[in-house]
C-alpha atoms as a printed R data frame, in Angstrom:
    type eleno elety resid chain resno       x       y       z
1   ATOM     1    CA   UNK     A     1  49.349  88.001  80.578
2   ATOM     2    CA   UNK     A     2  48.698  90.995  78.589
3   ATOM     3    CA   UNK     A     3  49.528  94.273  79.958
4   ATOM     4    CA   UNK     A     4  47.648  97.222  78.637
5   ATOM     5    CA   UNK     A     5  48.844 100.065  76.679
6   ATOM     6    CA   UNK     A     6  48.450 102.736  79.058
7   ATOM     7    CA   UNK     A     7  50.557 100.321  81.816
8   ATOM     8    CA   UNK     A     8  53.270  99.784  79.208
9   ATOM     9    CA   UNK     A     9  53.786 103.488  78.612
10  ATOM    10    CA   UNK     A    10  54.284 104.021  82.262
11  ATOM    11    CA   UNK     A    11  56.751 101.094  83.072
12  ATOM    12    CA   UNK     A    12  58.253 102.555  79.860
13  ATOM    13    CA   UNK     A    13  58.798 105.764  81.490
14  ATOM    14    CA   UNK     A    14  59.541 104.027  84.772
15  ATOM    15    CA   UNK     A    15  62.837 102.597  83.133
16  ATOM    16    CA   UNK     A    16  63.383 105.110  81.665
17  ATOM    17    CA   UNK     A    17  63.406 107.500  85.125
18  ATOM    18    CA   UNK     A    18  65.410 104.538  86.561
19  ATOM    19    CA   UNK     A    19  68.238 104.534  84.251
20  ATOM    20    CA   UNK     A    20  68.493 108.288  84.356
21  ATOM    21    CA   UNK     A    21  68.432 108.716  88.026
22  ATOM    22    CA   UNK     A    22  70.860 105.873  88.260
23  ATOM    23    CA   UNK     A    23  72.823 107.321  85.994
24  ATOM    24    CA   UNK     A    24  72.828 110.662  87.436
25  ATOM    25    CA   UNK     A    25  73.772 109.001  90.394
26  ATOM    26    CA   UNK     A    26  76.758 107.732  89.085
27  ATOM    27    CA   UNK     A    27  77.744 110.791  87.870
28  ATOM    28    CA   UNK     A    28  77.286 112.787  91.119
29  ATOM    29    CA   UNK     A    29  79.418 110.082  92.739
30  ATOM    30    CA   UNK     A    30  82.459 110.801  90.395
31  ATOM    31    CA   UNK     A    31  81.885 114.300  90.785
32  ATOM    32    CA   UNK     A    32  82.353 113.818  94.235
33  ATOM    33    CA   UNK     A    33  85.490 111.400  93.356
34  ATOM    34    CA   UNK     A    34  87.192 114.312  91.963
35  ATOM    35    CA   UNK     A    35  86.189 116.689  94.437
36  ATOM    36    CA   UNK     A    36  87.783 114.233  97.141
37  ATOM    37    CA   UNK     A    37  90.943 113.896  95.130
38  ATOM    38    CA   UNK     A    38  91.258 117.682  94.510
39  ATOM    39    CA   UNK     A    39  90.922 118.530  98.403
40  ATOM    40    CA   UNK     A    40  93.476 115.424  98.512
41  ATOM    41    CA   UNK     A    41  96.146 117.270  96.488
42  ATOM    42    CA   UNK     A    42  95.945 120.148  98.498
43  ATOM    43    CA   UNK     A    43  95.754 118.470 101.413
44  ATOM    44    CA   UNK     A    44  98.698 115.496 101.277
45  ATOM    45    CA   UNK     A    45 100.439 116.556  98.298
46  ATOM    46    CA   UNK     A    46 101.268 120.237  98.523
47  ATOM    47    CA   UNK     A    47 102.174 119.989 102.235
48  ATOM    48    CA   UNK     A    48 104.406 117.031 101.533
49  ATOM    49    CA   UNK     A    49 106.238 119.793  99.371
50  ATOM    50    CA   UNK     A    50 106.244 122.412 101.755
51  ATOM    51    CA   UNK     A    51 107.430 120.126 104.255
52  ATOM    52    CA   UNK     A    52 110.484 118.805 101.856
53  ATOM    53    CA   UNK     A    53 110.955 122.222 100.870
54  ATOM    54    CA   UNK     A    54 111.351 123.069 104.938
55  ATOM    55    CA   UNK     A    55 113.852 120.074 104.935
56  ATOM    56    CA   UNK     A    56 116.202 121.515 102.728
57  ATOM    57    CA   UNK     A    57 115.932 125.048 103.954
58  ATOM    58    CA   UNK     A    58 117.152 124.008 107.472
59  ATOM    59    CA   UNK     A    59 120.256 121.404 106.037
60  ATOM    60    CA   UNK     A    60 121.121 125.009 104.796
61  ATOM    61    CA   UNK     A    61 120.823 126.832 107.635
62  ATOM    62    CA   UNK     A    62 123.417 123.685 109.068
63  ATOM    63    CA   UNK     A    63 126.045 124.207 106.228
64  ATOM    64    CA   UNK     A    64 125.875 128.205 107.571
65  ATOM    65    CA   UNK     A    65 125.869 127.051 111.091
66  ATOM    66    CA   UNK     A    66 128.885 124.687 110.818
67  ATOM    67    CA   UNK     A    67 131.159 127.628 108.696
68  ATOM    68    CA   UNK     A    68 130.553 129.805 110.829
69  ATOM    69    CA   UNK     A    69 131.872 127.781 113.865
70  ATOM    70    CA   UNK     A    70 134.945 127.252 111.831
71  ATOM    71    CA   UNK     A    71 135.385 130.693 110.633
72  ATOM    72    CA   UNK     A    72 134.648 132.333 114.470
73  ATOM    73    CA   UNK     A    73 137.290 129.283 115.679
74  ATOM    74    CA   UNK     A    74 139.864 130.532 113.140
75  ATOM    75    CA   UNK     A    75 139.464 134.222 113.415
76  ATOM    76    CA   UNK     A    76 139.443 133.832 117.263
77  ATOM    77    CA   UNK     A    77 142.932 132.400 116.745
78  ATOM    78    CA   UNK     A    78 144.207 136.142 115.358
79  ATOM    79    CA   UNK     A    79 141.529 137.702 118.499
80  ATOM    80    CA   UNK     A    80 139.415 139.073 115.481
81  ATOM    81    CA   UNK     A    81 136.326 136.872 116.447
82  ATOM    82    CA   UNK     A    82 132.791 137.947 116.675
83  ATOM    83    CA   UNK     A    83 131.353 134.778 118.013
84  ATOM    84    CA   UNK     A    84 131.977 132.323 120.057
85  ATOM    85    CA   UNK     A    85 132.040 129.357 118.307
86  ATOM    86    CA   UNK     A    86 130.677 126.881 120.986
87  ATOM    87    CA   UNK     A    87 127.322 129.053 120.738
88  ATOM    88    CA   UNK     A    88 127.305 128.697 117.196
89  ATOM    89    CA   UNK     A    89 128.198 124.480 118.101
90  ATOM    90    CA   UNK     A    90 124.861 124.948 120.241
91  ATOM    91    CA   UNK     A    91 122.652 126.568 117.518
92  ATOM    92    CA   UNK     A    92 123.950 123.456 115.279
93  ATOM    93    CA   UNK     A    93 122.769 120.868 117.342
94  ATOM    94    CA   UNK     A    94 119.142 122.603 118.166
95  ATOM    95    CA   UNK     A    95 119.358 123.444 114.359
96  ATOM    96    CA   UNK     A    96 119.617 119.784 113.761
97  ATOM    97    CA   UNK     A    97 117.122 118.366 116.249
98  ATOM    98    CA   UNK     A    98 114.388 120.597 114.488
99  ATOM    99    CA   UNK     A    99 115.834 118.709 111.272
100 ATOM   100    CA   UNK     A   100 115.524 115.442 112.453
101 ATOM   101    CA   UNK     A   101 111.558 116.070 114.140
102 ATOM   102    CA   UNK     A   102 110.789 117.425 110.477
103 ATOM   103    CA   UNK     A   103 112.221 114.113 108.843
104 ATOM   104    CA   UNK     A   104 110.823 112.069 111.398
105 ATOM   105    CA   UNK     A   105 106.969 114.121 110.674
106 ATOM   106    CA   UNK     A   106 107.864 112.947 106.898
107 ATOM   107    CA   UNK     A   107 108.262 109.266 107.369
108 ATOM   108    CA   UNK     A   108 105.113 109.348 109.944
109 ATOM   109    CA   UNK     A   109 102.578 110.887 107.719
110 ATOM   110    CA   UNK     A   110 103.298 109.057 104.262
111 ATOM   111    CA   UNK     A   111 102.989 106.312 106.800
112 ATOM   112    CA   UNK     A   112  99.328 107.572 107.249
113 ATOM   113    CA   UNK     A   113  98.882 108.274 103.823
114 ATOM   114    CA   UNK     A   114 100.272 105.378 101.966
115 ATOM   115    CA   UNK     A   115  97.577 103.551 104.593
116 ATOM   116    CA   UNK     A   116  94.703 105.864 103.591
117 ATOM   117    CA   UNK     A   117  95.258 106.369 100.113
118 ATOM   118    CA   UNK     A   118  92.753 107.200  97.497
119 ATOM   119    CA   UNK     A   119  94.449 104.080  94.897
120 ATOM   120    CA   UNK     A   120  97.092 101.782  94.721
121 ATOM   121    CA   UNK     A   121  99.351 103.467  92.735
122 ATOM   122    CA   UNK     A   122  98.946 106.743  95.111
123 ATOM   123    CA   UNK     A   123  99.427 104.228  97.888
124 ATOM   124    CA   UNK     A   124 102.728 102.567  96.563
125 ATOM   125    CA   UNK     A   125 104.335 106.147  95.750
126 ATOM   126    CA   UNK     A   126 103.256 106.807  99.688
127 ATOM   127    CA   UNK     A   127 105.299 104.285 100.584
128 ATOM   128    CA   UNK     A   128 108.318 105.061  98.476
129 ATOM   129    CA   UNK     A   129 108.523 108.848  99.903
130 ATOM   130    CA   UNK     A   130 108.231 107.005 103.387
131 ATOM   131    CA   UNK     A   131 111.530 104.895 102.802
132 ATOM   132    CA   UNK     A   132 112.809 108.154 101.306
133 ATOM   133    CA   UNK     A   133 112.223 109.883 104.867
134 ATOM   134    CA   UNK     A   134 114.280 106.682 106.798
135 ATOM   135    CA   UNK     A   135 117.105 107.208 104.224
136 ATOM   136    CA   UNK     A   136 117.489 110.812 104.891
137 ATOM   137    CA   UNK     A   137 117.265 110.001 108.238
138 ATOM   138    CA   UNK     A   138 120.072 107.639 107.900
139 ATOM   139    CA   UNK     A   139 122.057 109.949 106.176
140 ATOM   140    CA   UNK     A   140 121.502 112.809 108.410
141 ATOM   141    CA   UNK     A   141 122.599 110.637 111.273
142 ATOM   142    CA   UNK     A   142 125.945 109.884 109.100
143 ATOM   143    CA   UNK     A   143 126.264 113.011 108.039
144 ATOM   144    CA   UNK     A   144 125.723 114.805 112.170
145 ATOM   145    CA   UNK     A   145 128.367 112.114 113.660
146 ATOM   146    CA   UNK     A   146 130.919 113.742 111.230
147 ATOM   147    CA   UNK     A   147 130.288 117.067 111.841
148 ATOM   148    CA   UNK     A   148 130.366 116.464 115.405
149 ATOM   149    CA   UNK     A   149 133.716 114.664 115.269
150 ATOM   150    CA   UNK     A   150 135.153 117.554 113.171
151 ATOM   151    CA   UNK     A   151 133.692 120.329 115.610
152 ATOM   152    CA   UNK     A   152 135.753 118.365 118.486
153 ATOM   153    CA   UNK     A   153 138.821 118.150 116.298
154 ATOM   154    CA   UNK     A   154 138.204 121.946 115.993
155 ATOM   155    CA   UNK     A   155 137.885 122.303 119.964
156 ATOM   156    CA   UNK     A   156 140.890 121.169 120.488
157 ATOM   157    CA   UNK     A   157 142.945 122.810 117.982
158 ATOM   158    CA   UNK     A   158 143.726 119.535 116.073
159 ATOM   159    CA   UNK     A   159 143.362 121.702 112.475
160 ATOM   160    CA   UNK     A   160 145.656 119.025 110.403
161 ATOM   161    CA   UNK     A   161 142.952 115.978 111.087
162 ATOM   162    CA   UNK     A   162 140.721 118.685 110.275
163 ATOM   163    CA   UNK     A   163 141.602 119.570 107.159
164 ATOM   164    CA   UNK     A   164 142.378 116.108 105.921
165 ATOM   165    CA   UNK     A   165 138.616 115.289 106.991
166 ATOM   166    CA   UNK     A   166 137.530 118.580 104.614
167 ATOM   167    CA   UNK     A   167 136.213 116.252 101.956
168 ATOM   168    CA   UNK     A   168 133.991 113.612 104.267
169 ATOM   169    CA   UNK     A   169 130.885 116.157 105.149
170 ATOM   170    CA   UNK     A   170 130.217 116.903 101.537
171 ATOM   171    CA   UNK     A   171 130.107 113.428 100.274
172 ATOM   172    CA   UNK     A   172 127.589 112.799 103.556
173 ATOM   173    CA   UNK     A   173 125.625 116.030 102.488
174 ATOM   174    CA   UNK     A   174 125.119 115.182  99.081
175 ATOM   175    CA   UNK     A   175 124.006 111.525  99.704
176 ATOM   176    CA   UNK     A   176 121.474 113.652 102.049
177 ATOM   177    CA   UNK     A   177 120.475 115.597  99.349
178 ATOM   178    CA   UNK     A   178 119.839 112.655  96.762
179 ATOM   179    CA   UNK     A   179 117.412 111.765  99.651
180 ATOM   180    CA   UNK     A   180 115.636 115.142  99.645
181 ATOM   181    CA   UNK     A   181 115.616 115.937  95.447
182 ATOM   182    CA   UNK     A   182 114.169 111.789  95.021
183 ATOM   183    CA   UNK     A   183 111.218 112.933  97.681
184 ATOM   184    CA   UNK     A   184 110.557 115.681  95.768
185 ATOM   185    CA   UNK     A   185 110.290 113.975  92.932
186 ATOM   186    CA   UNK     A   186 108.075 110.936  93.899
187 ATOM   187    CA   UNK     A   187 105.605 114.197  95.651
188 ATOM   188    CA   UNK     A   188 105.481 115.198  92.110
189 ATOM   189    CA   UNK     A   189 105.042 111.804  90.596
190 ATOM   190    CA   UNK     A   190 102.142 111.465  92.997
191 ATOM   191    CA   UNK     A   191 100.719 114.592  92.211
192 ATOM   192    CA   UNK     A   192 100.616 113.392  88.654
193 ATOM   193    CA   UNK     A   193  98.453 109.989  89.526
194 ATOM   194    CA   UNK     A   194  95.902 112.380  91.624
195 ATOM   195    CA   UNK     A   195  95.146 114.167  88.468
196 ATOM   196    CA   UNK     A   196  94.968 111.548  86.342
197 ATOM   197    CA   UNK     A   197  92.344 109.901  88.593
198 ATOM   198    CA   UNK     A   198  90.645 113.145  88.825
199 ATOM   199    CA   UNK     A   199  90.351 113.683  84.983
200 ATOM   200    CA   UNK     A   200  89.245 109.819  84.852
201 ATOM   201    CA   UNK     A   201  86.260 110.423  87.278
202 ATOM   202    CA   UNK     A   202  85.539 113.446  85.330
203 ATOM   203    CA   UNK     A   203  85.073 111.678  82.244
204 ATOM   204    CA   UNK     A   204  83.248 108.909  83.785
205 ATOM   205    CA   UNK     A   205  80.675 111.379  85.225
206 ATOM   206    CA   UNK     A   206  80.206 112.958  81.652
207 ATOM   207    CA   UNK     A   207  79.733 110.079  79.641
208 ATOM   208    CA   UNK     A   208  77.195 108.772  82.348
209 ATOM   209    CA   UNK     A   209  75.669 112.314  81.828
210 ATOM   210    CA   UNK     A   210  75.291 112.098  78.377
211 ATOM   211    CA   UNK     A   211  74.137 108.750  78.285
212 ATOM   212    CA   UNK     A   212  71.327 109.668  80.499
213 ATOM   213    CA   UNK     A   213  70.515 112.743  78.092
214 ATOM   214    CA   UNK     A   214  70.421 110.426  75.148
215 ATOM   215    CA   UNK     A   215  68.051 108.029  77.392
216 ATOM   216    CA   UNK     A   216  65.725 110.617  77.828
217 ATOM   217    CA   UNK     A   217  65.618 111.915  74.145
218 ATOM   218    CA   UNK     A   218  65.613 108.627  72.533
219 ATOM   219    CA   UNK     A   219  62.555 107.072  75.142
């Protein structure tokens, strides 16, 4: 069947509207990819960092805590104390329940996020900060029964077992640490794979733009 000229132009230019509005389509999408993944960053990533960062403020604040309770004990010993150190015991153990909710927040929400996440490599690192989160909390649990064994050793005056036991909480504080520095570092890694996947969608969306230009010039 012969179609005439006039009909040809216009399914010509019917294509040729087609292919550019799909096109442009295409592009919008990615646009929107990256825009997704951007609000993503600031939404999962960055907080993930605060929160770590919030982490290892507070162990700090527990080092203070728990020389403090030794120094008051000691210096109460010579009646130069300016503390007592079973409030400074109390502040500890509050101290560390804040501690623990903020770990426990950690492993809950890369729970979420390894679930709802954006790929599967931003989905695997998810998980791998959430096993991070039970390890710290493993350590942390370590790390509290020791302290709390050494602060009754220090109640009752027992300074000998004390002093022989100097060398245990650091060893359980730095395995806690590891914990807290390897989060940090898979946040970052994850970081990394969001931008890459945002500069990919970018791309995508300008070669899709340009191909539609050429369309348009070349039919």
């Amino acid at each position: 069947m012969n179609i005439a000229i006039g009909k040809k132009i216009l399914l010509g230019f019917g294509v040729v509207i087609a292919l550019t509005l799909g096109l442009g389509w295409y592009g919008l999408t990615k646009l929107e990819e990256v825009e997704g993944i951007t609000s993503r960053i600031t939404e999962r990533d960055f907080s993930h960092v605060q929160l770590l960062h919030n982490i290892a403020l507070i162990q700090k604040d527990l080092r203070v805590l728990r020389e403090e309770a030794t120094k008051e004990y000691l210096l109460g010993r010579t009646g130069l104390a300016h503390e007592d150190p079973a409030t400074l015991q109390g502040q500890w153990r509050r101290t560390h329940a804040q501690l623990q909710t903020l770990l426990a927040e950690l492993e809950s929400v890369s729970s979420e996020y390894q679930r709802t996440a954006t790929s599967p490599q931003r989905g695997a690192q998810w998980g791998r900060i959430e096993q991070v989160a039970r390890g710290a909390q493993k350590a942390l649990n370590g790390l509290a029964d020791e302290i709390e064994l050494q602060f009754g050793l220090l109640n009752r005056g027992e300074l000998s077992q004390l002093v022989a036991r100097r060398g245990e909480v650091a060893q359980l504080r730095q395995v806690f640490d590891e914990q807290i520095e390897s989060g940090v570092a898979l946040v970052q890694e994850a970081l990394e794979i969001a931008k890459a996947e945002a500069v990919a969608s970018e791309e995508d969306a300008r070669a899709s733009t340009q191909v539609a230009l050429v369309l348009v010039l070349v039919l």
